[in-house]
C-alpha atoms as a printed R data frame, in Angstrom:
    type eleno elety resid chain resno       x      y       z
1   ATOM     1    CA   UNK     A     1  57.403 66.455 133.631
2   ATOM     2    CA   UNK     A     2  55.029 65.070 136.367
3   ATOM     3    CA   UNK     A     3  54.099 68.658 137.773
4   ATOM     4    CA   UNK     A     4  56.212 68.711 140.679
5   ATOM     5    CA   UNK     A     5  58.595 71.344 139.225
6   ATOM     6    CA   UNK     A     6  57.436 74.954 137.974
7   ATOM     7    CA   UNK     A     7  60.873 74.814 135.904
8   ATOM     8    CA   UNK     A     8  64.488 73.295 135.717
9   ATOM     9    CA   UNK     A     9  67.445 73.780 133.930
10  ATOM    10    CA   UNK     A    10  68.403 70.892 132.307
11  ATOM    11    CA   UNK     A    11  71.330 69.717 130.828
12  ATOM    12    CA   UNK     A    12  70.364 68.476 127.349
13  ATOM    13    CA   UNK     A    13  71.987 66.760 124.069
14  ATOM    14    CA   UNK     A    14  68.945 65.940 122.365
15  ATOM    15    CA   UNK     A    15  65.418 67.675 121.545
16  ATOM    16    CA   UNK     A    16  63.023 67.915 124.339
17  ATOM    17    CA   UNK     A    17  60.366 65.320 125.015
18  ATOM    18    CA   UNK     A    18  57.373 66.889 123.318
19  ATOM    19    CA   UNK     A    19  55.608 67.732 126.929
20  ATOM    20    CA   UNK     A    20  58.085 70.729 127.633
21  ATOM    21    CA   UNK     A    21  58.784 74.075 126.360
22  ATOM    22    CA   UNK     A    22  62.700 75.295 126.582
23  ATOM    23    CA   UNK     A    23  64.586 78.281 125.875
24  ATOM    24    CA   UNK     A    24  68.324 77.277 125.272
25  ATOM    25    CA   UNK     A    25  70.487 79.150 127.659
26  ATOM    26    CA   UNK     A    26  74.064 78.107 126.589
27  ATOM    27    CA   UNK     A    27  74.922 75.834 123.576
28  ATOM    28    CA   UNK     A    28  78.437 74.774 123.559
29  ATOM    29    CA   UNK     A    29  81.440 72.712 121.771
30  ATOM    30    CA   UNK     A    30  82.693 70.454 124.387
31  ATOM    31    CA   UNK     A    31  86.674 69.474 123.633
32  ATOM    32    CA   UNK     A    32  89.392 67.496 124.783
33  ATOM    33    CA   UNK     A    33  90.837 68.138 127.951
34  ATOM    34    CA   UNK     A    34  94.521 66.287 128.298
35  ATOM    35    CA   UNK     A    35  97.717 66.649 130.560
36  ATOM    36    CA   UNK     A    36 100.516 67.742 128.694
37  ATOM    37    CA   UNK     A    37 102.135 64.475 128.515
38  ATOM    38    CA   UNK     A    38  98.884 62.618 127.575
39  ATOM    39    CA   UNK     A    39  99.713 60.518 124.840
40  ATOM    40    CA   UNK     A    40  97.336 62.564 122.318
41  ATOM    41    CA   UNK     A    41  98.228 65.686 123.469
42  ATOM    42    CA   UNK     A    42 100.582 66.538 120.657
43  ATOM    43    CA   UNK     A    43  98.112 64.554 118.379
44  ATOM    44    CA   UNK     A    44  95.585 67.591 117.263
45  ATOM    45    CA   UNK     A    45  92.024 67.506 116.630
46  ATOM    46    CA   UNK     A    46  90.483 63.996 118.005
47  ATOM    47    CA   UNK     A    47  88.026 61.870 116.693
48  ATOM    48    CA   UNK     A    48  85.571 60.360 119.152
49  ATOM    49    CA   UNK     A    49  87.024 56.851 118.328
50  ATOM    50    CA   UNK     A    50  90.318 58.038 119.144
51  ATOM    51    CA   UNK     A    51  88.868 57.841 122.765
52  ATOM    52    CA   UNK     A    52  88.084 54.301 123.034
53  ATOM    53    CA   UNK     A    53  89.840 52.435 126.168
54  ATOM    54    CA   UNK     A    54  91.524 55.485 126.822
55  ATOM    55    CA   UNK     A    55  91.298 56.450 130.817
56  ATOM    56    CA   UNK     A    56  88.612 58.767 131.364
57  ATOM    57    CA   UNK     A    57  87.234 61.967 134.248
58  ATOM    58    CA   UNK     A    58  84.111 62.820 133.451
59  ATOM    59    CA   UNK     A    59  80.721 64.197 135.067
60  ATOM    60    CA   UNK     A    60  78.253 62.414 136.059
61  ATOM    61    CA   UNK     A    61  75.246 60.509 134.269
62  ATOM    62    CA   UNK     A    62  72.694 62.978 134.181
63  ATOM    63    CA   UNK     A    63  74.596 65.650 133.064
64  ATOM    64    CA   UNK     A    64  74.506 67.063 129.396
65  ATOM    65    CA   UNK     A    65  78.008 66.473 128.707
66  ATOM    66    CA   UNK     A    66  78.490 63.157 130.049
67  ATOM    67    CA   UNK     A    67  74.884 62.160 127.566
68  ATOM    68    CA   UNK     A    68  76.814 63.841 124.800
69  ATOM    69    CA   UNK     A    69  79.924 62.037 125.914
70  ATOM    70    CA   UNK     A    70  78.069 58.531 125.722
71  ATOM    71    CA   UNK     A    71  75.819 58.911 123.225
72  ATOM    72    CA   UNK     A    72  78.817 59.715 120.680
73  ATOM    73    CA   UNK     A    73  81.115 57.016 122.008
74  ATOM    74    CA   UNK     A    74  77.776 54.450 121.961
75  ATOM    75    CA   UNK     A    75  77.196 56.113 118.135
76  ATOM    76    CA   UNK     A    76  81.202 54.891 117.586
77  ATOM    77    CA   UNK     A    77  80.393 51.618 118.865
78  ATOM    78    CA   UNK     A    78  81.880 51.308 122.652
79  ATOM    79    CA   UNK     A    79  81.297 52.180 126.284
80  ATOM    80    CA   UNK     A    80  83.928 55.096 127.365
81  ATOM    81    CA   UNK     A    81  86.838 53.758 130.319
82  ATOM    82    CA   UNK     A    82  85.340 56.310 132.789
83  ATOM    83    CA   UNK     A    83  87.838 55.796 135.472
84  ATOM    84    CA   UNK     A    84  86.980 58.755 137.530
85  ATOM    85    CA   UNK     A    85  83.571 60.905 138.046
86  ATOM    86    CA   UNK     A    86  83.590 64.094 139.996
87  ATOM    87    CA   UNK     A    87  80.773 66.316 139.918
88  ATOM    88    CA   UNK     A    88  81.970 69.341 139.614
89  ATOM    89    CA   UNK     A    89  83.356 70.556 136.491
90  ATOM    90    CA   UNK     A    90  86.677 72.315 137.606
91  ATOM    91    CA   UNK     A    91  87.709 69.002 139.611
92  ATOM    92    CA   UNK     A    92  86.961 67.200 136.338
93  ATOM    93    CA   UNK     A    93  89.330 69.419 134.579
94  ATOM    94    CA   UNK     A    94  92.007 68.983 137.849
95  ATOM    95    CA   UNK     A    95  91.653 65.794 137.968
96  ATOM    96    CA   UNK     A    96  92.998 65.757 133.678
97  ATOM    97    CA   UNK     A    97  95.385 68.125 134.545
98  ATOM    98    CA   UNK     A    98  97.167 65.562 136.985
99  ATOM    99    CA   UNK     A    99  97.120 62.961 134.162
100 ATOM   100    CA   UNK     A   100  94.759 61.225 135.746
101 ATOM   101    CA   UNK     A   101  92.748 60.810 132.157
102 ATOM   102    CA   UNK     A   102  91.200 62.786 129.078
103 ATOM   103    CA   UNK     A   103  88.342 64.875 129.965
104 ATOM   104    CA   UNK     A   104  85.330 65.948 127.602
105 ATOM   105    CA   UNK     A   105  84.572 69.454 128.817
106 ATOM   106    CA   UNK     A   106  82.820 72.504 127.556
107 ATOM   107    CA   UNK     A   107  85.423 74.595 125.606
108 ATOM   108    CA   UNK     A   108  84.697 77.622 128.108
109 ATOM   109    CA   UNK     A   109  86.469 76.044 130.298
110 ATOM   110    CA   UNK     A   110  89.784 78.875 131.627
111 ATOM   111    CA   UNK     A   111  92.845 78.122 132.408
112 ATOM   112    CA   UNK     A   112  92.048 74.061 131.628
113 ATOM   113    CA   UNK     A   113  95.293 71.655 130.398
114 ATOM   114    CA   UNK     A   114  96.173 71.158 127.323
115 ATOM   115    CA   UNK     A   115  92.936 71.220 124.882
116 ATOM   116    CA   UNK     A   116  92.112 69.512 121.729
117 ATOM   117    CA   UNK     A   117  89.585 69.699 119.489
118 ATOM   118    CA   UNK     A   118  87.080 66.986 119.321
119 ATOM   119    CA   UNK     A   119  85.698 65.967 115.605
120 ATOM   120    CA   UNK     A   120  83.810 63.349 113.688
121 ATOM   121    CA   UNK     A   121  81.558 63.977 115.542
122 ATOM   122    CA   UNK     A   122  81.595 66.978 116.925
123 ATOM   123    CA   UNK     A   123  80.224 67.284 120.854
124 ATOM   124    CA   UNK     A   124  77.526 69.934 121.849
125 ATOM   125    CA   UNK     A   125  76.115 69.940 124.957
126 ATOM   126    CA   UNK     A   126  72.987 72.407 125.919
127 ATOM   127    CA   UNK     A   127  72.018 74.089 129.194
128 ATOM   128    CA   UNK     A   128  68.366 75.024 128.710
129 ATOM   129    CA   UNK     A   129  65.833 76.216 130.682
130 ATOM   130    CA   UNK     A   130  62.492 73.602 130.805
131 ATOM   131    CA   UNK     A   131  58.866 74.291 131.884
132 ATOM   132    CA   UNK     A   132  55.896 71.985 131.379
133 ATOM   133    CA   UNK     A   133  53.803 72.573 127.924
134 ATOM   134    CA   UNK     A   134  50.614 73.274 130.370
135 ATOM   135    CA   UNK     A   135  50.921 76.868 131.861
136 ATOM   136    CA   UNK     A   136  52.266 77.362 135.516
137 ATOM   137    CA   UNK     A   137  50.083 77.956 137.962
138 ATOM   138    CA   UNK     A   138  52.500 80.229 139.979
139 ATOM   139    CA   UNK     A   139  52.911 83.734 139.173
140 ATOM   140    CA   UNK     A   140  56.737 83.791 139.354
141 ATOM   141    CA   UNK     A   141  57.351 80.806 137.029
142 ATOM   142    CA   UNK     A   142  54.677 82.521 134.399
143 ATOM   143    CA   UNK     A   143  56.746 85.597 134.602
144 ATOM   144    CA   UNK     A   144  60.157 83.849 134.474
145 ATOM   145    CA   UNK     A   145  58.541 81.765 131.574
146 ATOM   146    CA   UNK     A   146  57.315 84.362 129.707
147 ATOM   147    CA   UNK     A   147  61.348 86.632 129.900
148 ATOM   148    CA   UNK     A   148  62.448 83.286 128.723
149 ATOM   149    CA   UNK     A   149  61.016 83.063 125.638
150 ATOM   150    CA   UNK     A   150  61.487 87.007 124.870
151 ATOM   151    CA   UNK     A   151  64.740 86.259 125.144
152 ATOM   152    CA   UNK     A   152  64.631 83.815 121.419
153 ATOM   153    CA   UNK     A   153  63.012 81.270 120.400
154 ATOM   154    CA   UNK     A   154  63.123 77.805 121.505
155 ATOM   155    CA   UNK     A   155  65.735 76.170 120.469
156 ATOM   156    CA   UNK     A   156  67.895 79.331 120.116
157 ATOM   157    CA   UNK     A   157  71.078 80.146 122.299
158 ATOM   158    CA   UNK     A   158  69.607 82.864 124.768
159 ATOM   159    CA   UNK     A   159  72.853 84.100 125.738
């Protein structure tokens, strides 16, 4: 946003702030990620204040599914029990698999442990590609830029 970047992928929950142009590149349910004998695991689809002062593995702040993560639990009225953050995804999902806590992951995820469905609300979290409104000055953003946006609209899964 200050000009430093030609572009970024950005992990998003929200809309954009009005001073950038994306093009969504993955738009995704995020579920439950629990080890077998995690008390829920057996309990279906989860509502979001089912997770409240359960253990939690999560990502990082600053990530698109831990702001989806917070902003729902925040929405339900508490602060998730984040007991362990590991930035990368598939140690998030090993580090549920051990029982080590419930994990809110994209529903991609392979060969994850057990998985349950999250509801009420249900999570999304986007992975979009971000530019500044102003045009780039650089030749290879412009053309990146402009295959972006052939690819859909904003707004739009691209993929």
């Amino acid at each position: 946003r200050d000009g430093r970047l030609d572009l970024a992928l950005i992990g998003w929950t929200g809309e954009a702030p009005p001073d950038l142009d994306t093009v969504v590149l993955v738009d995704e349910e995020l579920v439950a990620a629990v080890h077998p004998s995690h008390p829920l695991a057996d309990a279906g689809p989860l509502t979001v204040s089912m997770l409240r002062d359960l253990p939690m593995v999560s990502l990082p702040r600053g990530t698109g599914v831990r702001a989806a993560l917070d902003a729902a639990c925040a929405a339900a009225g508490f602060t998730p029990r984040i007991v362990f953050e590991a930035s990368a995804l598939p140690m998030v999902v090993e580090l549920a698999g051990r029982g080590l806590g419930l994990a809110v992951v994209p529903a991609s995820i392979p060969n994850g442990p057990g998985i349950l469905r999250l509801t009420d609300p249900q999570l999304r979290s986007r992975l979009e590609l971000a530019w500044p409104s102003a045009p780039a000055a650089n030749p290879a953003a412009r053309a990146l830029i402009e295959q972006a946006r052939a690819l859909g609209p904003p707004g739009r899964s691209a993929l």
